[in-house]
C-alpha positions as CSV (number, residue, x, y, z in Angstrom):
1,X,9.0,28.5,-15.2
2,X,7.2,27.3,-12.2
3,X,8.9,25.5,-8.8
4,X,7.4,23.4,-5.8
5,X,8.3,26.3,-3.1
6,X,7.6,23.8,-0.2
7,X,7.3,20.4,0.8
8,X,5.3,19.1,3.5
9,X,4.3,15.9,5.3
10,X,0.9,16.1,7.6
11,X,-1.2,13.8,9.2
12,X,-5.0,13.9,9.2
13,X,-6.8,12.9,11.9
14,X,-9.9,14.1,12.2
15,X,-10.3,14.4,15.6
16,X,-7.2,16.8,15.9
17,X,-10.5,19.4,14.3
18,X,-12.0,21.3,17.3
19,X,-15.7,20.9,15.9
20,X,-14.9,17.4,15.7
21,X,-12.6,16.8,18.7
22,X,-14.7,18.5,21.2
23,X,-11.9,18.7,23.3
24,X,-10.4,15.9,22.5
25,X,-8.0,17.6,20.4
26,X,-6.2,18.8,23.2
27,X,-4.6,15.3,23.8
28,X,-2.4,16.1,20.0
29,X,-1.9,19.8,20.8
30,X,1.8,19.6,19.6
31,X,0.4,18.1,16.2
32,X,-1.8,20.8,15.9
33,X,0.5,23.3,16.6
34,X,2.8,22.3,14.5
35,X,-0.3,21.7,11.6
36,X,-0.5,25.6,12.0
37,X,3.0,26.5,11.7
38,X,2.8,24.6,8.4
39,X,-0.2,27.2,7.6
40,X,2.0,30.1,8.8
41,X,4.6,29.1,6.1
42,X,1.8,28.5,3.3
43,X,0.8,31.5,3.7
44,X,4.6,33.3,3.6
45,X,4.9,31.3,0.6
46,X,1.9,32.6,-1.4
47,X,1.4,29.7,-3.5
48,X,-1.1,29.5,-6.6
49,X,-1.7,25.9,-6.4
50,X,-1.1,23.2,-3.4
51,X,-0.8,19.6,-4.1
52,X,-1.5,16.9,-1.9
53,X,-1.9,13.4,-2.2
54,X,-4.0,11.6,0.0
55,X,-5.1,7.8,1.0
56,X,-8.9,8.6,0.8
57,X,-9.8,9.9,-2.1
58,X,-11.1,7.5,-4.9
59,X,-8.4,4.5,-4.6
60,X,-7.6,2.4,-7.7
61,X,-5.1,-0.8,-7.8
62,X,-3.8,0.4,-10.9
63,X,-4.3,3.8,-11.3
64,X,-3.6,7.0,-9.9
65,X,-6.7,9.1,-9.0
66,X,-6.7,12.9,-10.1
67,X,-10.2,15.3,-9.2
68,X,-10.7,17.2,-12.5
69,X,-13.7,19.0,-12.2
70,X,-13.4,22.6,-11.9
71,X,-14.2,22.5,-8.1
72,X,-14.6,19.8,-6.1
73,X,-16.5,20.6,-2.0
74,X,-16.3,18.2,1.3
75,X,-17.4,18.4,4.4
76,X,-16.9,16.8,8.0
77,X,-20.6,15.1,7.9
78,X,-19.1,12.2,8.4
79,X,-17.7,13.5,11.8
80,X,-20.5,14.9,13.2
81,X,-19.3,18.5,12.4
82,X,-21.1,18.9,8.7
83,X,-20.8,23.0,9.9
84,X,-17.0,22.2,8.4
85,X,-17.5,22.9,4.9
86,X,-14.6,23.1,1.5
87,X,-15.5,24.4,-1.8
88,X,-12.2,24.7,-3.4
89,X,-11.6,25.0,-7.2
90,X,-9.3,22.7,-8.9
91,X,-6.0,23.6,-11.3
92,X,-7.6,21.7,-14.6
93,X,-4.7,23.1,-17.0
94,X,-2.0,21.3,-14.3
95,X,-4.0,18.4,-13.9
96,X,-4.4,17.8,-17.1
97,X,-0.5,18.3,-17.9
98,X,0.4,16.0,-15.1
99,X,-2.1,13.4,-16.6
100,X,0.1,14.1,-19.7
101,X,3.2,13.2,-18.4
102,X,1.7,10.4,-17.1
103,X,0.8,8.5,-19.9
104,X,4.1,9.0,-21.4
105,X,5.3,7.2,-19.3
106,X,2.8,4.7,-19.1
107,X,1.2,5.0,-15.7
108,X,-2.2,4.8,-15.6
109,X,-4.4,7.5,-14.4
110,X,-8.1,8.0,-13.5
111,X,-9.7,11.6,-14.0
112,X,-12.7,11.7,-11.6
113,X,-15.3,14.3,-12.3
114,X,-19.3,14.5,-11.2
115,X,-19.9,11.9,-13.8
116,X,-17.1,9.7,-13.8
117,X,-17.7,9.0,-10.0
118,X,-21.1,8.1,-10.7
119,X,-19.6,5.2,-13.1
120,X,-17.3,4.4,-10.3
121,X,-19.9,4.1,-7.9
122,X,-18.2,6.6,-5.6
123,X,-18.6,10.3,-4.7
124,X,-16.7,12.9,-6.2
125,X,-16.0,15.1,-2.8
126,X,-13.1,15.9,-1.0
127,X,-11.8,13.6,1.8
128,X,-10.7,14.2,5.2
129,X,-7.1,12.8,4.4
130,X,-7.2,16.3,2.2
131,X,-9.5,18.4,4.3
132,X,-7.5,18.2,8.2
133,X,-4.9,19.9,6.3
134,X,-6.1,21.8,4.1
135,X,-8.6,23.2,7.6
136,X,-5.5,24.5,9.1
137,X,-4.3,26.3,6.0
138,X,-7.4,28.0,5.7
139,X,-7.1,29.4,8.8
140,X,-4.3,31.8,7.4
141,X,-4.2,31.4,3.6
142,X,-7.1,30.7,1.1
143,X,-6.0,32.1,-2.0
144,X,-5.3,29.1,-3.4
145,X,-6.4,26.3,-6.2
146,X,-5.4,22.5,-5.3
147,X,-4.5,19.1,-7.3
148,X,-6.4,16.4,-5.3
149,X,-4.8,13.3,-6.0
150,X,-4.9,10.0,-4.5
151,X,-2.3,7.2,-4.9
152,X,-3.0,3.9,-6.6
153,X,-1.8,0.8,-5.2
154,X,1.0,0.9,-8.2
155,X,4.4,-0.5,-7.7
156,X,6.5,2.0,-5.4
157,X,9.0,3.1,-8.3
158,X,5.6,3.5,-10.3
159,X,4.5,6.2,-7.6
160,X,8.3,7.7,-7.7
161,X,8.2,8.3,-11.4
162,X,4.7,9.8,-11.1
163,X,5.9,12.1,-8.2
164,X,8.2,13.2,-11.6
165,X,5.6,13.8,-13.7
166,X,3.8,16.2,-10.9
167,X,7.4,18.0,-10.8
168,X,7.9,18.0,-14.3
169,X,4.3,19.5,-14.9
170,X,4.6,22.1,-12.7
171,X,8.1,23.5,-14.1
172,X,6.2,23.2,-17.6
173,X,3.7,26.5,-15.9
174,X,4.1,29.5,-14.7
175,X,2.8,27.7,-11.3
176,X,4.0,28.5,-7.5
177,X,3.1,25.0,-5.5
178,X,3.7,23.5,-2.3
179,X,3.1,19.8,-1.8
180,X,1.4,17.8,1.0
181,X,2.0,14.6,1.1
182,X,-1.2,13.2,3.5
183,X,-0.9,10.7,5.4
184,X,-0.1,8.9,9.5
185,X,1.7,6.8,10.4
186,X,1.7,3.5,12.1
187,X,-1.8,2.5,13.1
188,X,-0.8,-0.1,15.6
189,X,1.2,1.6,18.3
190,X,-0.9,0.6,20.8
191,X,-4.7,-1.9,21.8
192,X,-5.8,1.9,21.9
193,X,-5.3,2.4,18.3
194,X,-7.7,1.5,15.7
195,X,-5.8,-1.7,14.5
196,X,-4.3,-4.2,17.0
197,X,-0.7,-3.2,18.5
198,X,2.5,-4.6,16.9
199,X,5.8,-3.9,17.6
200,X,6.6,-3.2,14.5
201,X,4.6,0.2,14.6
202,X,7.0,2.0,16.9
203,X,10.0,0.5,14.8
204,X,8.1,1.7,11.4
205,X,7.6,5.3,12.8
206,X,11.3,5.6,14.3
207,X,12.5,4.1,10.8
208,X,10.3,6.2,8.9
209,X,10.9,9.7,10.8
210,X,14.9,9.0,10.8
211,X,15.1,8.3,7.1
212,X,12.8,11.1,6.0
213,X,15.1,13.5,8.4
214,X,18.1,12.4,6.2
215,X,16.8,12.7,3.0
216,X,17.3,8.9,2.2
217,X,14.9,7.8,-0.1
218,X,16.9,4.2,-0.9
219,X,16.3,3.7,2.5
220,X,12.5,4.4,2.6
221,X,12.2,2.8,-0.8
222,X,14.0,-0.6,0.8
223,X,12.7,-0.5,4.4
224,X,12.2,-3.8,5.3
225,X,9.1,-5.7,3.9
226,X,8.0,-7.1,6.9
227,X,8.2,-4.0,8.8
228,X,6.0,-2.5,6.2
229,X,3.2,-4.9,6.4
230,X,2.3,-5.1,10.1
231,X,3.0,-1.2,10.8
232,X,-0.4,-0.8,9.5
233,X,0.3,2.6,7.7
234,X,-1.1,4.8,5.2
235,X,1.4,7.5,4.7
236,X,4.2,5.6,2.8
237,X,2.8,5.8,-0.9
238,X,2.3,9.4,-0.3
239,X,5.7,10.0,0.3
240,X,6.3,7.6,-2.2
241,X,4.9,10.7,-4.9
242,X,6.4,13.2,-2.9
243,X,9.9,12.0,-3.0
244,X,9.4,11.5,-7.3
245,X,9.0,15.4,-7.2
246,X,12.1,16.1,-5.5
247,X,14.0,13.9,-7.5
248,X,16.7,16.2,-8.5
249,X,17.1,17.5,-5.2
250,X,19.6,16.8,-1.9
251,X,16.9,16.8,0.8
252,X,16.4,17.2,4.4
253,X,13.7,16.7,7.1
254,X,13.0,19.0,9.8
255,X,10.4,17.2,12.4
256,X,7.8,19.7,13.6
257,X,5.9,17.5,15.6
258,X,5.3,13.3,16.3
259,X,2.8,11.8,18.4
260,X,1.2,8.7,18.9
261,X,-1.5,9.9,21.5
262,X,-4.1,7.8,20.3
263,X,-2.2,4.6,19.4
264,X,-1.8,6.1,16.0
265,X,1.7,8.0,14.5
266,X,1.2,11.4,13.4
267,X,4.1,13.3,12.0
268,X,4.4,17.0,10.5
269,X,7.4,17.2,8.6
270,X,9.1,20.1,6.5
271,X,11.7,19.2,3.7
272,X,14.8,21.6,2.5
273,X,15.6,20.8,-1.0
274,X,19.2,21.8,-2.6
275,X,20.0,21.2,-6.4
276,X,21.4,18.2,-6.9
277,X,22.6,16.3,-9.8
278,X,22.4,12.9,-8.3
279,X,19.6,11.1,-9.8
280,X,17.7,9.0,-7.6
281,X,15.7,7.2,-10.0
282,X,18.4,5.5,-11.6
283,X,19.9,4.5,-8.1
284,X,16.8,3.5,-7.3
285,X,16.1,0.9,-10.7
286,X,19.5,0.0,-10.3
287,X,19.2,-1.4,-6.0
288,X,16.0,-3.2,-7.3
289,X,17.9,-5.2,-10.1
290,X,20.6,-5.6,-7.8
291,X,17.9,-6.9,-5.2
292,X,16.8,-9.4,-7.4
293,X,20.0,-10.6,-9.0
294,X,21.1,-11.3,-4.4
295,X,17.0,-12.6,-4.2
296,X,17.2,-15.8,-6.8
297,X,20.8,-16.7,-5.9
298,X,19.9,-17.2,-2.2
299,X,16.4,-18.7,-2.6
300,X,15.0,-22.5,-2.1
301,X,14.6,-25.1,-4.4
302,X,10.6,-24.9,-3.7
303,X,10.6,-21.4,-3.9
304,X,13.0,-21.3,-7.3
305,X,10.7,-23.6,-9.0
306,X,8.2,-21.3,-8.4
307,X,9.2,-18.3,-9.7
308,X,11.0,-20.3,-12.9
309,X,7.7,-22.2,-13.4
310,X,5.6,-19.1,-14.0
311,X,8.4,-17.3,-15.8
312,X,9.0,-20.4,-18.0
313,X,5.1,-20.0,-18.4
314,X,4.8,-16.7,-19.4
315,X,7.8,-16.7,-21.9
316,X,7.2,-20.2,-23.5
317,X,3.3,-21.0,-23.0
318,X,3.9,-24.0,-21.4
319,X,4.3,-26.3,-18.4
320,X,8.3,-26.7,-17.6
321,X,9.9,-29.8,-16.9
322,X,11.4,-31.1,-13.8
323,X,14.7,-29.2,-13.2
324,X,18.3,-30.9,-12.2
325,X,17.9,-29.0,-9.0
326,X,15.0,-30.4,-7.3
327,X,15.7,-32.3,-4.3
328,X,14.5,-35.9,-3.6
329,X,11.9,-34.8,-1.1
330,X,10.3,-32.8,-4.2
331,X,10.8,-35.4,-6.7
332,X,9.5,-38.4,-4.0
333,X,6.8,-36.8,-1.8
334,X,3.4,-36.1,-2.7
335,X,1.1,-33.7,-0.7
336,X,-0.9,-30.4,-1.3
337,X,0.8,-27.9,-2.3
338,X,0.2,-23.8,-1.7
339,X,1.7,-21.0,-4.3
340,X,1.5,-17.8,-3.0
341,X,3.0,-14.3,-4.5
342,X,3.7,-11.4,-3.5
343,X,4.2,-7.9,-5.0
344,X,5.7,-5.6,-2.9
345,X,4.1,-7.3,0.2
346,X,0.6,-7.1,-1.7
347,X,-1.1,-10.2,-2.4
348,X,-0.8,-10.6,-6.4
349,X,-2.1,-14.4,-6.5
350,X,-2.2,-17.8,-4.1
351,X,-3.6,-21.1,-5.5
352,X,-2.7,-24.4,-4.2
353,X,-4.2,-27.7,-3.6
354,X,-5.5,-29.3,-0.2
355,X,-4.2,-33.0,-1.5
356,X,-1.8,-33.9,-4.5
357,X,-3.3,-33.8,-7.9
358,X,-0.3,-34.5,-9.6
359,X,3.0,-37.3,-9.3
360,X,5.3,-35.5,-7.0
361,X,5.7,-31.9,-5.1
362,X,7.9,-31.0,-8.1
363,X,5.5,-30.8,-10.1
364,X,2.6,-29.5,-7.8
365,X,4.6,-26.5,-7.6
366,X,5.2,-26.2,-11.0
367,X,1.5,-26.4,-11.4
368,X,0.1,-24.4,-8.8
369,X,2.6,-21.7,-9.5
370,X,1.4,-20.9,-12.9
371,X,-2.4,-21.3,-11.4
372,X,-1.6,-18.8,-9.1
373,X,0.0,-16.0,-11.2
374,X,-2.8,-16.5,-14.4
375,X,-5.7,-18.0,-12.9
376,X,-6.5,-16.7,-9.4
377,X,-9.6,-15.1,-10.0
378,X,-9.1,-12.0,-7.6
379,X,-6.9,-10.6,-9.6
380,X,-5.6,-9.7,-13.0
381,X,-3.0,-12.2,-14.7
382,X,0.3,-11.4,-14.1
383,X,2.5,-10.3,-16.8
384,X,6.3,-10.9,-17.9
385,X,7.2,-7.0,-17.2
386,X,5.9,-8.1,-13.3
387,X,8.4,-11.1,-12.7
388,X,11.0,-8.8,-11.3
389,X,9.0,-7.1,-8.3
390,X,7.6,-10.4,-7.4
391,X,8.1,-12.6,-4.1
392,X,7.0,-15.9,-4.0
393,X,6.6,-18.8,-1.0
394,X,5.4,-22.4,-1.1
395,X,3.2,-23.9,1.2
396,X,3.9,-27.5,1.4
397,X,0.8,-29.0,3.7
398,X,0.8,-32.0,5.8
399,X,-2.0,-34.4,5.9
400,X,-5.4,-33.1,7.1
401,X,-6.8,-34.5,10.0
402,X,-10.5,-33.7,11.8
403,X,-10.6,-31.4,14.6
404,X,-12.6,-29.5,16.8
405,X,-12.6,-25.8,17.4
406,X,-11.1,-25.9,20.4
407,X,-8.0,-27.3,18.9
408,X,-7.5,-25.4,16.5
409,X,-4.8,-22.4,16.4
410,X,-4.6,-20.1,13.7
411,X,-0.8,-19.5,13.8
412,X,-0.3,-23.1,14.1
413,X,-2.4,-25.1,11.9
414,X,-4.7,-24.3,9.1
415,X,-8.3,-24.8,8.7
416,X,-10.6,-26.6,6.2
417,X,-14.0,-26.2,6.6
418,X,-16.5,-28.5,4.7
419,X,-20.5,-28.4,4.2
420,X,-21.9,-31.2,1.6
421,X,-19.5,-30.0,-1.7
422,X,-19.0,-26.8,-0.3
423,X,-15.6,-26.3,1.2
424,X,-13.0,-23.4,2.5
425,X,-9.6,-23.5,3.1
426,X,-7.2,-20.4,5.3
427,X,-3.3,-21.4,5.4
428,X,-2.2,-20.9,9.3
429,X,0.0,-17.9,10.5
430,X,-1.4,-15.0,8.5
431,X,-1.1,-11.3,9.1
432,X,-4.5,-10.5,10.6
433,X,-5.7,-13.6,11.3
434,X,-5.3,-13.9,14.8
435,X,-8.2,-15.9,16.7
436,X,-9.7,-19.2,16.3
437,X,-13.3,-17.6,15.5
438,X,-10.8,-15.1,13.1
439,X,-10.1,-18.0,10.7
440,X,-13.5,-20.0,10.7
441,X,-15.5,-17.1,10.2
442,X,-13.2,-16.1,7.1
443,X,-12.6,-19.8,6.1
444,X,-16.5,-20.3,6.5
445,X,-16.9,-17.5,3.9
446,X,-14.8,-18.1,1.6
447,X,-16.7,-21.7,1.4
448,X,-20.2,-19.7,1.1
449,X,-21.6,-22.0,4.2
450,X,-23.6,-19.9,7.0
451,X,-21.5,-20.0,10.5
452,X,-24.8,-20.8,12.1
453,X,-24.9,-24.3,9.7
454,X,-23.8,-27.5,10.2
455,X,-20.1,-28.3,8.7
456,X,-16.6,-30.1,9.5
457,X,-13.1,-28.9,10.7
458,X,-10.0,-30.4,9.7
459,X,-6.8,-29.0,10.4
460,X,-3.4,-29.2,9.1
461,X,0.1,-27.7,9.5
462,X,2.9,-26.6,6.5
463,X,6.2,-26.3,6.0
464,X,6.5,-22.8,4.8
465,X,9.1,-21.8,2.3
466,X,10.0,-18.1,1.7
């Protein structure tokens, strides 16, 4: 029977490499010291196989990536330090049993090889979110084959129950594994950083690091969604997978090493694992339904019609009617109306109109909330197994009025931009979208009219409901 010896988080900046850094890595020494302890330990551990699961590989919105060639090379060409080479063989039999697993439990997977790539329109290599670690195991131990996977943007408890399958897969071999779960932190601790500084960065990494210390994956699995969505991370789903494959398991964190040197969180992380016989999985199903069961009870009319409108939709194949509910603003008013959803702070769909089409607001969000969930064209149509994980709002807009640039504010008012029968529309007060020339420029595109050509402004405000 085979085991996952180890579990480990790393970050992966590149410039923590010396041939990359130039000196500059001396600014995360503790990182990198504590990157080689981790080698120190792979290398006590002697495993046949290491694991990790990485942001930049080959990313899929609804499948998880898996290399399955029989080796797979990278380099750090990208960095200026192509001298950096990996030519590393990959565990096919494991792969292919975790792929197995997978589709039992019907979670999508992609196996890239030389010639899948080529259909993706990608390149099958290795990338640096897999080679800054695997560099510093080298260093001490590299008798070893890997499983290079990279997460899909699945649903979270999607990525838990994969994390399974890995586990599952390797106790079905004769395999000794340790697992890497790649990935930093928040990228916005600071205007240094490579995304703009929010305070929620710092509050995501203090969050993040104190609930991976304890072991509490209900609380990593219900930090709080807006948290989550400015801390500008790409870690989470990682651990996401990695937490899956200690289901079964009391755990503990030991820190090794945080900084945020360069405006960017990177953590190394050990975990303890003790037999447990709690199961996590079902605790986790079992918060979400009771998330959902506290989420409709407490929410708006506008946004209750929205959710019921689409689910009505999708069960019955037709528009509902006007509920008791609805207030007389809904059932008096008319204005444009904006449906947007959510899944798991992702955009899954947001179609709305700029003036009313249709009697009242009632029914403009019965409307535009079916439009949104089967008809934007960005994504794929939303299902009835997805009503559950969704979040909705409603957008109710005022009036348009003209306006010049200079009085426009993006968190303030929205923007429609029009050029002959060309026109854009951007809702104020996104994530983002932060300067005047910000929302025109994406406005402007989403029209198809050149920023250098002639067009109109109009701006408007909403009432948002969440």
């Amino acid at each position: 029977m085979g085991k996952i010896s180890a579990f480990y988080t790393m970050p992966h900046p590149p410039i923590i490499i010396p041939e990359v850094g130039r000196g500059e890595e001396g600014k995360i020494k503790e990182t990198s010291d504590a990157c080689y302890q981790v080698a120190e330990e792979v290398a006590m551990t002697q495993p046949d196989t290491i694991i990790i699961v990485t942001p930049h590989g080959p990313l899929f919105s609804d499948a998880v990536a898996l290399s399955c060639g029989d080796r797979i090379k990278g380099d750090f060409g990208k960095f200026s330090a192509s001298q950096v080479v990996f030519n590393v063989d990959i565990n096919i039999p494991l792969a292919e049993k975790i792929i197995a697993y997978a589709e039992k439990e019907n979670i999508f997977t992609a196996e890239i090889t030389e010639d899948t790539a080529e259909k993706y329109g990608i390149k099958y290599e290795l990338d640096h979110g897999t080679m800054v670690p695997l560099y510093f195991i080298n260093k001490k131990f590299s008798d070893y084959n890997i499983i290079h996977i990279t997460y899909g943007m699945l649903p979270k408890l999607q990525l838990y129950k994969f994390g399974m399958c890995i586990k599952k897969a390797v106790d079905d071999s004769q395999i000794n594994a340790v697992f890497i779960a790649s990935g930093d932190l928040s990228h916005r601790l600071s205007n240094d950083g490579p995304y703009e500084y929010s305070p929620y960065g710092e509050k995501f990494d203090k969050e993040m690091i104190a609930l991976l210390k304890n072991g509490d994956v209900s609380g990593i699995f219900n930090m709080d969604c807006t948290t989550v969505e400015n801390a500008g991370e790409c870690g989470l789903r990682s651990y996401y997978i990695m937490a899956g494959a200690m289901n079964g398991y009391e755990i503990k964190g030991d820190l090794l090493a945080y900084q945020g040197t360069f405006g960017v969180g990177y953590a190394v992380m050990r975990f303890s694992t003790k037999v447990s016989d709690q199961d996590t999985y079902t605790q986790l199903i079992q918060e979400r339904e009771k998330r959902f069961t506290q989420k409709i009870k407490n929410e708006d009319p506008y946004v209750k019609l929205a959710r019921e409108s689409l689910t009505h939709y999708l069960i019955k194949g037709e528009y509902m009617q006007i509920p008791a509910y609805v207030t007389d603003e809904m059932a008096k008013s008319r204005t444009g109306v904006f449906v947007s959803i959510k899944k798991e702070g992702q955009l899954r769909g947001c179609i709305g109109t700029i003036l009313p089409t249709t009697e009242n607001v009632a029914k403009e969000i019965i409307r535009n909330a079916v439009e949104a969930g089967q008809h934007d064209p960005r994504f794929p149509a939303v299902d009835e197994g997805e009503l559950g994980s969704l979040d909705f709002s409603v957008d109710v807009l005022t009036a348009p009025q003209k306006a010049s640039k200079e009085e426009l504010n993006p968190k303030k008012y929205g923007v429609i931009v029009k050029s002959g029968h060309k026109s854009g529309l951007l809702l104020p007060d996104l994530e983002g979208v932060d300067t005047v020339d910000d929302q025109l420029n994406i406005a402007l595109q989403k029209a198809g009219i050149s920023p250098n050509g002639k067009y109109t402004i109009e701006k408007f405000k909403v009432i948002r409901h969440r």
